[in-house]
N, C-alpha and C positions, 0 to 999 in steps of 0.2 A: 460627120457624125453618123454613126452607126444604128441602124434603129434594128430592135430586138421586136420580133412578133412572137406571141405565142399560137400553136395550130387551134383552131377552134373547139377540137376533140380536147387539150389542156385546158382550156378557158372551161367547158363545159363541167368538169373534173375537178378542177377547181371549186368554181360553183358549187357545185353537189357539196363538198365536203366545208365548205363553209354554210351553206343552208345545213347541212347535219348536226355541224358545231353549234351553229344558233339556235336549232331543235333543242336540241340537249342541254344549250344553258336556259332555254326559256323552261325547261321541262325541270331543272335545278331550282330555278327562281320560283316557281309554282310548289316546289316541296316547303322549301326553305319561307313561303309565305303562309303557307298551309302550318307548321311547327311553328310561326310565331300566333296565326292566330290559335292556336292550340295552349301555347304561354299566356296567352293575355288572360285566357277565358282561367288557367289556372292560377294567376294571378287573382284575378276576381273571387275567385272561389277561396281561396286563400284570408283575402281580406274579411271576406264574411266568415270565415272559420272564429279569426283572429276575433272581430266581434262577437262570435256568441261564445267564445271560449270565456270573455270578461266577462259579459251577463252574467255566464254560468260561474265564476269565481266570486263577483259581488253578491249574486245568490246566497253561496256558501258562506260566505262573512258577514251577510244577514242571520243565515240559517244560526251560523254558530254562535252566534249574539244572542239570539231566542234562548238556543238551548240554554246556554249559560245562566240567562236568568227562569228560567222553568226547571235546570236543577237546583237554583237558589231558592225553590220557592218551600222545599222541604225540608232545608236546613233552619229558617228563618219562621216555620212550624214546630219545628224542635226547639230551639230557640224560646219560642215562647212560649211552648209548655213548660219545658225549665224553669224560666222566669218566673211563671204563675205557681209551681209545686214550692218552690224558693220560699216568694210571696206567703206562701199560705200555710207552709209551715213556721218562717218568721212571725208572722201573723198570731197562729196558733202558740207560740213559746212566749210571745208578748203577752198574749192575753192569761196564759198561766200564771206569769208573774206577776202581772198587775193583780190576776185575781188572787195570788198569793197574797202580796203587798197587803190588799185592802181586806183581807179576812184579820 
């Protein structure tokens, strides 16, 4: 059996450029950690958007429920002056004829 040595000046060589390699992926690994904690925190921020986007929608269909009935509140004043000019001129053409009638 043949045995293969490498000279020591290769084994050194060697070395270095796997210590290099592991440099550069530990130095990958630390970016690659650094962009996820960067996602998460975007994540986060995201969810709390998502929440006051609803506040702020249920807001608005609060909001527009108001309105609707505070522009209802000038129709249902017309409304009832109507009613009462109606009234009070019926009123008025009754009491002519009764007071017709009984002269």
């Amino acid at each position: 059996m043949s045995e293969q040595f490498v000279t020591l000046e290769v084994h050194n060589e060697f070395v270095k450029r796997i210590e290099a390699e592991d440099n550069r992926q530990n130095k990958r690994i630390e970016i690659i950690e650094e962009k996820q904690a960067q996602i998460s925190e975007l994540v986060a921020s995201v969810k709390v958007l998502a929440a006051n986007v609803e506040s702020i929608a249920k807001e608005i269909n609060e909001q527009g429920i108001r309105l609707k009935e505070i522009e209802g509140i000038p129709k249902k004043r017309w409304e009832t002056v109507v009613a009462c000019i109606i009234t009070g001129l019926l009123g008025a053409a009754i009491s002519a004829i009764v007071a017709g009638i009984i002269k």
